[in-house]
N, C-alpha and C positions, 0 to 999 in steps of 0.2 A: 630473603624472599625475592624470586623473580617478578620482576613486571612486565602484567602483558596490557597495549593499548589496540582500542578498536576504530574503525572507521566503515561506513555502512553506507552505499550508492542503492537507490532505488529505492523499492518496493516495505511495504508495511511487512512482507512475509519475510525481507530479508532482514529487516528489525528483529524480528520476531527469534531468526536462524542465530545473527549475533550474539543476542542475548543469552541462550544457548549454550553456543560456542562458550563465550563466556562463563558460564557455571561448568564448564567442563578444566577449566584453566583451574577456578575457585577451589576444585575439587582436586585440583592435580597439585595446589601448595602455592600458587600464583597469587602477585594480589593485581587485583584490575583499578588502573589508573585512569588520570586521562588521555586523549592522544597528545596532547601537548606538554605534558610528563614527559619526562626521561623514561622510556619504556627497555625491556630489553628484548621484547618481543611487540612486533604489529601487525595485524589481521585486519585485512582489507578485503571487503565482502563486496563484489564485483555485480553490477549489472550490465545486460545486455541489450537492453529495450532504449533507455536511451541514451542521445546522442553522444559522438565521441568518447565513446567508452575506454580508449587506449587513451586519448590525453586526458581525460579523467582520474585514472587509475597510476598515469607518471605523475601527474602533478602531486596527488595522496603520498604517490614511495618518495619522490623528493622531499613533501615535506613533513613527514616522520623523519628522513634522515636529516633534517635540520637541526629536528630535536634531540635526536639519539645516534649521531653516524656511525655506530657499529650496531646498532641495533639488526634483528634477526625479523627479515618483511616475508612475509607470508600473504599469497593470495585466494582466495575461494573465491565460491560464487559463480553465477552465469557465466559472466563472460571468461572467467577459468576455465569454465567448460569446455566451450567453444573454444577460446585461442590461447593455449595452452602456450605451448610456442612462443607464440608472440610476444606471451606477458613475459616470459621467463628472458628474453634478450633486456624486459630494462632493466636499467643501469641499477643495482641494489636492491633485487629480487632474488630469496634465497631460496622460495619453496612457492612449488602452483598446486593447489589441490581440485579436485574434481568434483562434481556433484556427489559421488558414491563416498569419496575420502575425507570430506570438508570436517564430517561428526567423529573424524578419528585422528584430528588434528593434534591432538596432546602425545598420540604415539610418534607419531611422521617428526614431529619437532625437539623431540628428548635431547636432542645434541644441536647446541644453538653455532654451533662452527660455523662460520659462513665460508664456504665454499668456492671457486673459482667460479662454479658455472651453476647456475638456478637448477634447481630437484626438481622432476614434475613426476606427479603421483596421479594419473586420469585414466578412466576407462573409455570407451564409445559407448554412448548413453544407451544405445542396445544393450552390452551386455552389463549395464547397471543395474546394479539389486534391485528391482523395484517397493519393494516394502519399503513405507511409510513411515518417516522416521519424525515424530513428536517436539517442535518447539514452539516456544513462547519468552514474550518480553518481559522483565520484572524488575521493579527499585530505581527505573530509570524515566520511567514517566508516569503519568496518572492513570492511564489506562494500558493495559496490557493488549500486547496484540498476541491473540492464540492462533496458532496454525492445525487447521483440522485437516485440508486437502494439499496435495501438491501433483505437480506436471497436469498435463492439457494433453486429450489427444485431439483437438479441433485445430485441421491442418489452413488456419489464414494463411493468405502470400503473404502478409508481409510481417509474420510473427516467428523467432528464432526462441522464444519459450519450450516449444515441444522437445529441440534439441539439445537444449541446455538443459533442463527439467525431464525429460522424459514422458512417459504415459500416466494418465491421471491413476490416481491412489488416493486415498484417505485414511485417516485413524476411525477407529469405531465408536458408534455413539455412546456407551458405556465410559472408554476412557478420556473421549472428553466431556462428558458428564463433570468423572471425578477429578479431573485436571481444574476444571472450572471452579469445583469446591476448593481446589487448594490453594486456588488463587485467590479466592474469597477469604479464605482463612490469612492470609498474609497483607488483608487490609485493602486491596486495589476492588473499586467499585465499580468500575466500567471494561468491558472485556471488547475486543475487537476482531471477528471471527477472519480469517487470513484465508487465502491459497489463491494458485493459480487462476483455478475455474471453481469458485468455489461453492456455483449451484451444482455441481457435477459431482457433489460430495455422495462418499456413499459407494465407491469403488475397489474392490479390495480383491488381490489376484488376477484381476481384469474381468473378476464379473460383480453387476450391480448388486447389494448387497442391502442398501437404505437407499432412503433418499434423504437430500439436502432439510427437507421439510419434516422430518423425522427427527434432526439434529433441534433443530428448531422448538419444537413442541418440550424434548427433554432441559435443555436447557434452561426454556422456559419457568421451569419450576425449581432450578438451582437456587436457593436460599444463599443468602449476603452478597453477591451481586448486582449493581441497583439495576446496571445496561449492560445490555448489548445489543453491539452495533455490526450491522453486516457492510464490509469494507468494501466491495463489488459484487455485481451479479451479473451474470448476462441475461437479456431481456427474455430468450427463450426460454429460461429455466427460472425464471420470475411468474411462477405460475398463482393464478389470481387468488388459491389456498394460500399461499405465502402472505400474500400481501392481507387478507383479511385474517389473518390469523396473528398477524403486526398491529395490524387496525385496532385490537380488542388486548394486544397481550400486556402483561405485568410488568415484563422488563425490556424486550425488542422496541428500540427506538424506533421512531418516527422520519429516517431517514435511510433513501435507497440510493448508492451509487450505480448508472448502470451503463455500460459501456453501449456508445455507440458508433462510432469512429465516421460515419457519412450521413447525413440526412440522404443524400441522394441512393436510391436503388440499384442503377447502370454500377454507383463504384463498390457499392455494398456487395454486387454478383463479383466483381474484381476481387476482393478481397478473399471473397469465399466466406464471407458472415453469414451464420444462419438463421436468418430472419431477414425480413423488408422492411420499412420504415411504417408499414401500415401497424403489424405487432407493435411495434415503437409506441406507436401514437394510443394506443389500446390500452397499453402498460401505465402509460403514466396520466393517461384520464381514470384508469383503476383506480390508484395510487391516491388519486387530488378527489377522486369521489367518496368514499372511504377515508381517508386521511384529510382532510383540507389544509392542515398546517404542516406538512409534510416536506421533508429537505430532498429536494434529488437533482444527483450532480451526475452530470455526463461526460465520457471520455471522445473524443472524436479528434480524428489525425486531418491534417491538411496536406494539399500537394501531391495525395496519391498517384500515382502512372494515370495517363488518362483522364483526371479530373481536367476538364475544363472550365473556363470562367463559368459556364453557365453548370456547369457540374459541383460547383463552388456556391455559388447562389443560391442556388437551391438547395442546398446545406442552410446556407442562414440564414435562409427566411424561413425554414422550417425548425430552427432554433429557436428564432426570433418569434415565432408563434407560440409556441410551446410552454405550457407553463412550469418551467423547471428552474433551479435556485442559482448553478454557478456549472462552467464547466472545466476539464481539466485538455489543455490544447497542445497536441503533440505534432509537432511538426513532421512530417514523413523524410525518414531518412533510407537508404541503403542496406541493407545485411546481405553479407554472403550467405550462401546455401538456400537461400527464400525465391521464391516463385515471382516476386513482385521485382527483385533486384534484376530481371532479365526482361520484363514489360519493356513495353514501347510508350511514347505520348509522355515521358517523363517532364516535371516539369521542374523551370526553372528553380532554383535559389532564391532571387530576390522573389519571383510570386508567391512561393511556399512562405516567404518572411512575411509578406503583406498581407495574406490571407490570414496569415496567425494572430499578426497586430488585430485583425478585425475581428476574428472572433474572441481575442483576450477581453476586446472594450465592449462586447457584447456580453463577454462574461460578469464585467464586472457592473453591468447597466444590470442584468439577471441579481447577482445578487445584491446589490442596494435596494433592488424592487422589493424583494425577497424579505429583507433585515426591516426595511422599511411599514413592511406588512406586518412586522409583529410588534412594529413599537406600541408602546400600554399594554400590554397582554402581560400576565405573569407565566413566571415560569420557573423550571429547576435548575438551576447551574452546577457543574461539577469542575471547582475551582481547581488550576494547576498549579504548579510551584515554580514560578517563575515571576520576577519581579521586572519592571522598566516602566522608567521616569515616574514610581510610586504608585503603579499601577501593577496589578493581577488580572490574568486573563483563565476564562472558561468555557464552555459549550455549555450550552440547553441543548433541551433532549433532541431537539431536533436540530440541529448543530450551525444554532447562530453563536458566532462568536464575540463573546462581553467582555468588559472592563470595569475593575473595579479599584477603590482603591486598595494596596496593598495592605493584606492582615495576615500572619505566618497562622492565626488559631483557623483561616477556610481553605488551608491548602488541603486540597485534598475531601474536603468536604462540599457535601451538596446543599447549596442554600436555595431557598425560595426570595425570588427577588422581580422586581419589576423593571421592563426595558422601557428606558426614560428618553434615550438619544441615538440618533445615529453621527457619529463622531466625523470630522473631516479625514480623519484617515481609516474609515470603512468599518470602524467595531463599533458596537452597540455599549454604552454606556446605562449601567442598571442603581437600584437603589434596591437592599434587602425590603424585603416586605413590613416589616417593624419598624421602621424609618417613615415608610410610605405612610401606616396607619397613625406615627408620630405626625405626623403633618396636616 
């Protein structure tokens, strides 16, 4: 039996695409190891968003061929998309596949020959199929990530999604209904809804067909899944239905990620976001009015063209006001083909580093505040399978993350327990509630 091994840069959606991939191998006679197996095949699923994505992706093919030097490297993914080329000169690259080709990998790969010179199998995302092609994660962690939408047509300067990914599409709310039940049927209790733009769900042949908040209500009442959790939204399409319909629902957790990349307006019109910081601010006093114990995590880039010190500033103090849990900080880099890669007012390296240092410690002031606010409170935890220095770790519903000690009978299971500590290394330390009432 052939072995195929995986490796995954980026996004929850590309989790989601791997895993996939993977049951397509399953099905084709392959067994799936791990990458540090002797593999005789490896699949490297490529991002483009961040940084260094070419030394990213040599570093991954070297070191599979550590493990397997004749092994047969295959690359998909974003940045396949885009620089197809590129990837295909490194050194022990035998095949590049494209956004269109990536789900028909088991055909492209039949003859594991390696080659003198790298295959590439890519279309121009123009004339890519656009129909919506169906994945999710499974057997590899506790919660599954489902992919309901994919590609963006919202043209940001500094965003290379559109062209890697394509124009927005979704599957229909019907088939992820019954995907969701099948998922539930195979035991995983927590679902994590996926895509590009994934308020923008609801797209099919390029005309509106649902909306995002359609998905939502059906799922809603999907039996044996305890959560779901919505992985990003943009604040525009965070309509305040959404959010009270989260407020009251059975399984939709009590946590919104939602991208905002600037407090400041002047870089937000740069960018081409659609929205100002004032929706921002609207959003997630919604959110904390309705919800009070409510997790929401923010995306925002530093160092954009033209941000100045005082364009900066006024970023983190309108962080720093905000009552929101932890943020995610992307340093602003370069792409080709983007609107932003040819701005003026660029700014340095080391200020781009410093401004990111600052908002990391802000992040992490956010969320100790945050973790700190719910110690004594009960709650549900949804334990994972993973063990260190005799401890197990899991989220509550609203995604503080706990420590407990390790038991293999709550992997996987949702306990009620109570948050006792905030630990010196940032987790919350719980006691089951049976323990509490012993006491």
């Amino acid at each position: 039996m052939k072995k195929v091994a995986f490796y995954t840069l980026g996004c929850k959606l590309n989790f989601s695409e791997t895993s996939t991939i993977g049951r397509l191998f399953t099905d084709a006679g392959y067994a799936v190891v791990e990458f540090t197996d002797a593999a005789d095949v490896y699949v490297i699923n490529t991002c483009s968003v961040t940084e260094h994505a070419d030394k990213k992706c040599r570093k991954v093919v070297k070191e599979a061929l550590k493990y397997a030097p004749n092994a047969y490297i295959t690359i998909v993914g974003c940045y396949a998309q885009l620089k197809p080329v590129e990837i295909a000169e490194i050194e022990g690259v035998d095949m590049v596949l494209g956004a269109a080709e990536k789900f028909r990998i088991v055909e492209y790969i039949s003859d594991l020959t390696k080659l003198p010179k790298a295959v590439i199998h890519q279309q121009d995302i123009e004339k890519v199929n656009h129909n919506f092609i169906a994945a999710y994660s499974i057997g590899d962690r506790t919660r599954t990530f489902l992919k309901v939408q994919d590609g963006c047509d919202y043209p940001c300067t500094y965003c290379t999604i559109p062209l890697a990914r394509g124009g927005s599409r979704s599957d229909t709310v019907e088939n992820v209904v019954n995907r969701a039940r099948q998922i539930a049927e195979s035991g995983v209790k927590e679902i994590v809804l996926t895509g590009v733009n994934l308020g923008d769900f609801g797209i099919r042949d390029g005309q509106r067909e649902d909306k995002f908040f359609d998905l939502v209500k059906a799922l809603d009442e999907v039996e044996g899944i305890e959560r779901f959790r919505i992985s990003s939204i943009e604040p525009n399409l965070l309509s305040n239905e959404i959010i009270s319909f989260v407020a009251a629902s059975k399984r939709f957790v009590p946590h919104f990620h939602i991208p905002l990349q600037s407090g400041s307006d002047k870089i937000l019109g740069l960018m081409k976001r659609r929205y100002r910081r004032d929706l921002y601010t609207e959003r997630v006093a919604t959110i904390k009015a309705l919800i009070p114990n409510c997790c929401i995590g923010v995306d925002v880039i530093v160092g954009f063209p033209g941000e100045t010190h005082e364009d900066f500033l006024d970023t983190y103090q309108f962080l720093n006001e905000l009552d929101i849990s932890y943020l995610h900080v992307f340093t602003y880099s370069e792409r080709e083909q983007t609107e932003a890669a040819t701005m003026t007012g660029v700014v340095s390296g080391s200020t781009r580093a410093d401004r990111s240092k600052m908002l990391h410690i802000l992040s992490d002031k956010k969320r100790r505040a945050f973790y700190l606010s719910q110690i004594g409170s009960v709650a549900e935890v949804l334990f994972e399978d993973d063990q260190k220095n005799g401890f197990m770790h899991g989220f509550t519903r609203n995604y503080v993350k706990v420590k407990a000690k390790y038991d293999p009978v709550m992997v996987n299971e949702i306990k009620t327990v109570k948050l006792i500590e905030l630990t010196p290394d940032g987790e919350v330390e719980v006691m089951e509630t049976e323990e509490v009432l012993a006491h």
